[in-house]
C-alpha positions as CSV (number, residue, x, y, z in Angstrom):
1,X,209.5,41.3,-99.4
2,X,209.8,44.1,-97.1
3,X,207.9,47.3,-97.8
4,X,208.8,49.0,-94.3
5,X,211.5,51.5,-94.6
6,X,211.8,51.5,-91.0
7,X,212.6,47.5,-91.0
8,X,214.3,46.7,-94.2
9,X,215.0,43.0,-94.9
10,X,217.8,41.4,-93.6
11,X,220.6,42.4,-96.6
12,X,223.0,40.0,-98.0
13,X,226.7,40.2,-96.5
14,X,228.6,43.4,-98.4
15,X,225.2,45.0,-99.3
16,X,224.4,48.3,-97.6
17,X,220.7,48.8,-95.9
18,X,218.7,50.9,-98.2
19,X,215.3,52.3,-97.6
20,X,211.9,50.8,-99.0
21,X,211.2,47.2,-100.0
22,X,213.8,44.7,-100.3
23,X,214.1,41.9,-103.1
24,X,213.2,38.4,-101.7
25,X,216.0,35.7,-102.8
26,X,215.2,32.7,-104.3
27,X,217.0,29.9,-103.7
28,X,220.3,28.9,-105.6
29,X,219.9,32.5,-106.5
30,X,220.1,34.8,-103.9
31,X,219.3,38.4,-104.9
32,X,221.6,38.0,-108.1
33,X,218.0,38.0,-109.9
34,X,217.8,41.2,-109.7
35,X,220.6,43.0,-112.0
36,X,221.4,39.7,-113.0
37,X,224.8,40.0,-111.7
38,X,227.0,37.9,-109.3
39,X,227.2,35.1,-111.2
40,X,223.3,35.1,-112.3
41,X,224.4,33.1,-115.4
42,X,226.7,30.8,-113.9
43,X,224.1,29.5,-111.2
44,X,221.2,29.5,-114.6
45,X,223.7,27.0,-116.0
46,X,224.2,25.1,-113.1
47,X,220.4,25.1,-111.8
48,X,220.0,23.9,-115.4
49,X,222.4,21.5,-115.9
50,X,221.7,20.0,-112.2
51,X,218.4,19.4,-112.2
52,X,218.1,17.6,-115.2
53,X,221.4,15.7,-113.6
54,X,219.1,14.8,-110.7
55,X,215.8,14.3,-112.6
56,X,218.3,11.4,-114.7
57,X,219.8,10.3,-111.5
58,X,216.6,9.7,-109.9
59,X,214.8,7.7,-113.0
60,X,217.8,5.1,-112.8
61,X,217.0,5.2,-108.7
62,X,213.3,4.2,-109.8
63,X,214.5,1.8,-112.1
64,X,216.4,0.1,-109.7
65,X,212.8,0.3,-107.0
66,X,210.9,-1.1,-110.3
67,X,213.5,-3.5,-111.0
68,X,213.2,-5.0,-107.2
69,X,209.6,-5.7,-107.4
70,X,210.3,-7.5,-110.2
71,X,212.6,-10.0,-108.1
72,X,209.9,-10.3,-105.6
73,X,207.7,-11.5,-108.3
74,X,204.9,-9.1,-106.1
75,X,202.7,-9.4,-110.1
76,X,202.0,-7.5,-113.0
77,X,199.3,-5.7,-111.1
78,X,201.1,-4.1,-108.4
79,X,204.6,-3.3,-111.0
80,X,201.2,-1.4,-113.1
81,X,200.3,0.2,-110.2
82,X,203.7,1.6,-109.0
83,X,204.2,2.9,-112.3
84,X,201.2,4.9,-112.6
85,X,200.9,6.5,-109.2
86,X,204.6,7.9,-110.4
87,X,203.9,8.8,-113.1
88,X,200.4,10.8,-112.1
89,X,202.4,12.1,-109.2
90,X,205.1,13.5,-111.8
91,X,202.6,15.2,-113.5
92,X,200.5,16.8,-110.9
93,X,203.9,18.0,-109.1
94,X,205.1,18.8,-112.1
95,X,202.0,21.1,-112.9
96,X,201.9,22.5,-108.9
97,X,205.6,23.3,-109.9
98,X,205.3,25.5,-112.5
99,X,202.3,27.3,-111.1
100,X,204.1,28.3,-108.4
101,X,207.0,29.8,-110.6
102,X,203.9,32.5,-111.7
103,X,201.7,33.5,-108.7
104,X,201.4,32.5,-105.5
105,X,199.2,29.5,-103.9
106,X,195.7,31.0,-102.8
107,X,195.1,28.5,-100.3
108,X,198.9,27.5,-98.6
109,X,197.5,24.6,-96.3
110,X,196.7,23.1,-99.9
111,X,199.7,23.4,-100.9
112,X,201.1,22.1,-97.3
113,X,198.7,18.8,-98.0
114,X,200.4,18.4,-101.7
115,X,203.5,18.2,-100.0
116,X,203.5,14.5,-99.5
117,X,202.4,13.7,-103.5
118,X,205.2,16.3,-104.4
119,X,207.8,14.6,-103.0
120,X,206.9,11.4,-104.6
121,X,206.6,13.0,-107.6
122,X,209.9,14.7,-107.3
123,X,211.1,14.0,-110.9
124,X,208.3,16.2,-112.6
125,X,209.2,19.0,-109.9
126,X,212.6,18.7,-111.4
127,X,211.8,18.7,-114.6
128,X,210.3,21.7,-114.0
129,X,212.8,23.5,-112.7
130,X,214.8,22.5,-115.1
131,X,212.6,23.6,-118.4
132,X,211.8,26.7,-116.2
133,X,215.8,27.4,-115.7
134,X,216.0,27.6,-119.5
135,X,214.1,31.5,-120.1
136,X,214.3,32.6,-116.2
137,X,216.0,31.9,-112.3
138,X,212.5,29.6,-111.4
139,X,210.2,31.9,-109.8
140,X,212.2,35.2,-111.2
141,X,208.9,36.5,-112.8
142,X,206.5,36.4,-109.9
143,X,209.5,37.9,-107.4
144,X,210.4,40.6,-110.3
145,X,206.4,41.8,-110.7
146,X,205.8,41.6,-106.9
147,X,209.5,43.8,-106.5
148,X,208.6,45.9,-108.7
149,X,205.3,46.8,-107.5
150,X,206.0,47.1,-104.2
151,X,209.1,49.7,-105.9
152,X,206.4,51.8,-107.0
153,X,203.8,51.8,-104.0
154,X,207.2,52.7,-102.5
155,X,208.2,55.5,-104.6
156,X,204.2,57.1,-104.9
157,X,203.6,57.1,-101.2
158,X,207.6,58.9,-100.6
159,X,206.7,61.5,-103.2
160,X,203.4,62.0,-101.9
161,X,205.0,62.8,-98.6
162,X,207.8,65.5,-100.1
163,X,207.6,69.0,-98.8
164,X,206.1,71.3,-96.3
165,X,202.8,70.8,-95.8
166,X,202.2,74.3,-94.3
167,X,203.6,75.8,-97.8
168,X,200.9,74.0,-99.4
169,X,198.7,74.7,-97.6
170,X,199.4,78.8,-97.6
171,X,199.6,78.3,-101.5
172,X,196.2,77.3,-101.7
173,X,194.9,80.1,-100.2
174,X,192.8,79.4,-97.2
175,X,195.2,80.4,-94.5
176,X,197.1,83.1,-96.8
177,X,194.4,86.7,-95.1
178,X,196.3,85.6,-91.5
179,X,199.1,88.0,-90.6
């Protein structure tokens, strides 16, 4: 998000370059978050309907990993243990997932070190996105309240800064007795 009137952000083809903070895109979504128009609803549908596609798609790819080990007869040990380090990754991506659809990480290199256990746990990220896709564009809410802040900083510091500031100051008195 840009705050700098000076420097807007970078605006979208066939947008015009207004003063004060700019709305970040998300992804898949653009800046359609906003008014929800361009085709907000359309890409809600498809985010929706894809992820859930790929979360499906990608249990049948795991099957198929699962169902290898099983030819290699590697034991009932190892099959066990493949099953739950998915399935705890899942979750915990899953939960990292959704967190960061309402605030932002405090530490980022955390988040950076996750990275790895997220993408093996890429089905609960998806189903994330995809329960998330259902009320909101993921991540809408934490862009919107962050947009909207910075709006209002905006707005308070440009009326703040309206007028002559030699009229006020003759109003007030001090300088009025000077001729």
């Amino acid at each position: 998000m840009s705050e700098n009137s000076e420097t807007p952000a970078t605006p979208a083809p066939g947008e015009g370059t207004t003063p004060g903070p700019q709305p970040e895109p998300l992804r898949l979504f653009g800046t359609t978050w906003v008014d929800h128009d361009g085709g907000y609803g359309l890409r809600r549908a498809v985010a929706t309907v894809g992820s859930l596609v790929a979360a499906v798609a990608s249990c049948f790819v795991l099957r198929f990993a699962y169902q290898g080990l099983e030819i290699a007869e590697v034991g009932g040990l190892v099959g066990m243990l493949v099953v739950l380090m998915f399935a705890v990754c899942s979750a915990i991506a899953f939960r990292k997932t959704w967190e960061g659809f309402t605030r932002r990480p405090a530490d980022p290199a955390a988040e950076d070190r996750l990275r790895g256990l997220k993408a093996i746990g890429f089905i609960g990220s998806l189903l994330a996105y995809f329960i998330r896709s259902f009320k909101e564009a993921p991540g809408e809410r934490l862009r919107r309240t962050e947009y909207e802040t910075a709006l209002s900083r905006y707005e308070k510091r440009r009326s703040s800064r309206t007028g002559n500031p030699a009229a006020r100051r003759n109003s007030k008195g001090k300088n009025s007795r000077r001729r």
